[in-house]
C-alpha positions in Angstrom: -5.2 -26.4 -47.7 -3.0 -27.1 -44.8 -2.2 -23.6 -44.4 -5.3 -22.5 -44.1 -6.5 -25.1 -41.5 -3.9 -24.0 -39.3 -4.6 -20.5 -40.0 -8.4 -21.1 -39.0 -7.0 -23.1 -35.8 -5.0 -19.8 -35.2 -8.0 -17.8 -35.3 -10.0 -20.0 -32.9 -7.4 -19.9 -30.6 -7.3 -16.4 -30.6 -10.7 -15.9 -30.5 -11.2 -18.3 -27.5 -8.3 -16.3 -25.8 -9.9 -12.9 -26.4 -13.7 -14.7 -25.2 -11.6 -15.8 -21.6 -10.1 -12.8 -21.1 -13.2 -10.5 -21.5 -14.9 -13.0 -19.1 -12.2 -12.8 -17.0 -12.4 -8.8 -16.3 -16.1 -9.5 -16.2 -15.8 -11.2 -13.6 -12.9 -8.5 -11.9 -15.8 -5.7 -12.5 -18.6 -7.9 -10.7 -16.8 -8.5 -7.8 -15.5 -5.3 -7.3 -19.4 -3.8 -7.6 -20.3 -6.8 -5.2 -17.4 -5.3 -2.8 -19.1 -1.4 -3.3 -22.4 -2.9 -2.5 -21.7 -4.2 1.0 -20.9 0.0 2.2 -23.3 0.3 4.8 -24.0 4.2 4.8 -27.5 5.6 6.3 -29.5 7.9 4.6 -28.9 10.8 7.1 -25.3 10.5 6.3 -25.9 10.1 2.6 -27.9 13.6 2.6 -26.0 15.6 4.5 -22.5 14.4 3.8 -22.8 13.1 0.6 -19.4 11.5 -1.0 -17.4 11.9 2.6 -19.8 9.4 3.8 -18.8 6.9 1.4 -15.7 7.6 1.4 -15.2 7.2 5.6 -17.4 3.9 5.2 -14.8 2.8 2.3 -11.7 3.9 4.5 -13.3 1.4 7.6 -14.3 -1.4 5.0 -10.9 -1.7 3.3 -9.3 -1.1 7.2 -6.2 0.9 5.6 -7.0 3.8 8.0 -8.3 2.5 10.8 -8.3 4.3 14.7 -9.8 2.5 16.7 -13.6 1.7 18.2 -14.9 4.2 20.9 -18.5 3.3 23.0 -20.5 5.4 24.8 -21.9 3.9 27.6 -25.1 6.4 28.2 -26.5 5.1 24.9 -24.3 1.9 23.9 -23.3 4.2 20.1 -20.2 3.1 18.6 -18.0 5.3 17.1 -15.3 4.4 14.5 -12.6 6.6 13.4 -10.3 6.2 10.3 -7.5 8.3 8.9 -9.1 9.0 5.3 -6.7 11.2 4.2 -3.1 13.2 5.7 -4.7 15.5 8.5 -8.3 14.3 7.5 -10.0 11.8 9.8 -13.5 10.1 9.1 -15.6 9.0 11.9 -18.5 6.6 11.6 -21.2 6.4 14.3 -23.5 3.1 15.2 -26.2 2.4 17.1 -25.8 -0.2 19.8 -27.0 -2.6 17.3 -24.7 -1.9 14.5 -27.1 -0.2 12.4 -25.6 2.9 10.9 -26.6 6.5 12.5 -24.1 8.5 10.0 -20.7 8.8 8.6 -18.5 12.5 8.2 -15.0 14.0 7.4 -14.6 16.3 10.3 -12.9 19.3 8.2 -11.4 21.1 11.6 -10.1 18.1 13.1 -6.6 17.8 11.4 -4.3 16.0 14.2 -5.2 12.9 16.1 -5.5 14.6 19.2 -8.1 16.7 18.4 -10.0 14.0 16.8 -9.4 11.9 20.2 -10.2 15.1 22.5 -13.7 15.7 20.1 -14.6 11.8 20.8 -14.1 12.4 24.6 -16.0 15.3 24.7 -18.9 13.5 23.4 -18.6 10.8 25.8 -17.4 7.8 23.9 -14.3 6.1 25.3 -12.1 3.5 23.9 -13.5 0.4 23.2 -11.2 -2.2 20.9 -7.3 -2.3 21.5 -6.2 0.0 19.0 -8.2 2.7 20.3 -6.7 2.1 24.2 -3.4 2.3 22.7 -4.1 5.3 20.2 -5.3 6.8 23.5 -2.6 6.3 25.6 -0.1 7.0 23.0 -1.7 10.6 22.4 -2.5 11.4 26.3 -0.1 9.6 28.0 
């Protein structure tokens, strides 16, 4: 009888280890779909870009690939660029507000001078410290 008290104790154990365990990667999953939820993508950049969108709003989030913040003072939009991928550079655009306008992988931009030359020419300039120094770096 002894033996099989302890083997039932075994077996509660077990099973109470197994029960943590699953509630511990439930808990894992949730966050991580809490984390997805805060992307803040609009619905332009949805339709027209699709999964770059997500992934240039997922590059800014996580701030692994981050640029720099450019403003334009005509309108107060804030642009955001990101490195997304080896020669592949995201760019997210705001309103003044922060509200989202669109996100995109800009395919023919593959060095960071064209991506900073393509900001200029849409009259944004350099707006946080990273971007100054990105800027000087590349034109100076």
């Amino acid at each position: 009888m002894t033996a099989l008290s302890c083997n039932q104790n075994a077996s509660k154990n077990s099973l109470l280890i197994f029960l943590f365990l699953i509630g511990i990667a439930g808990m894992l999953i949730f966050l991580n779909f809490s984390r997805t939820a805060t992307l803040i993508v609009s619905e332009h950049a949805l339709e027209k870009h699709s999964y770059d969108a997500v992934v240039v709003d997922s590059c800014l989030q996580n701030g692994s690939g981050y640029l720099g913040e450019f403003k334009r003072d005509s309108d107060g939009r804030i642009l955001k660029v990101c490195q997304v991928d080896t020669n592949k550079y995201g760019i997210k655009v705001q309103e003044s507000n922060g509200n989202p306008v669109t996100d995109f992988i800009k395919e023919k931009l593959r060095r960071i001078d064209q991506v900073l030359k393509y900001v200029r020419n849409r009259g944004y300039e350099p707006h946080d410290e990273i971007a100054k120094n990105l800027y000087r770096t590349v034109f100076e």
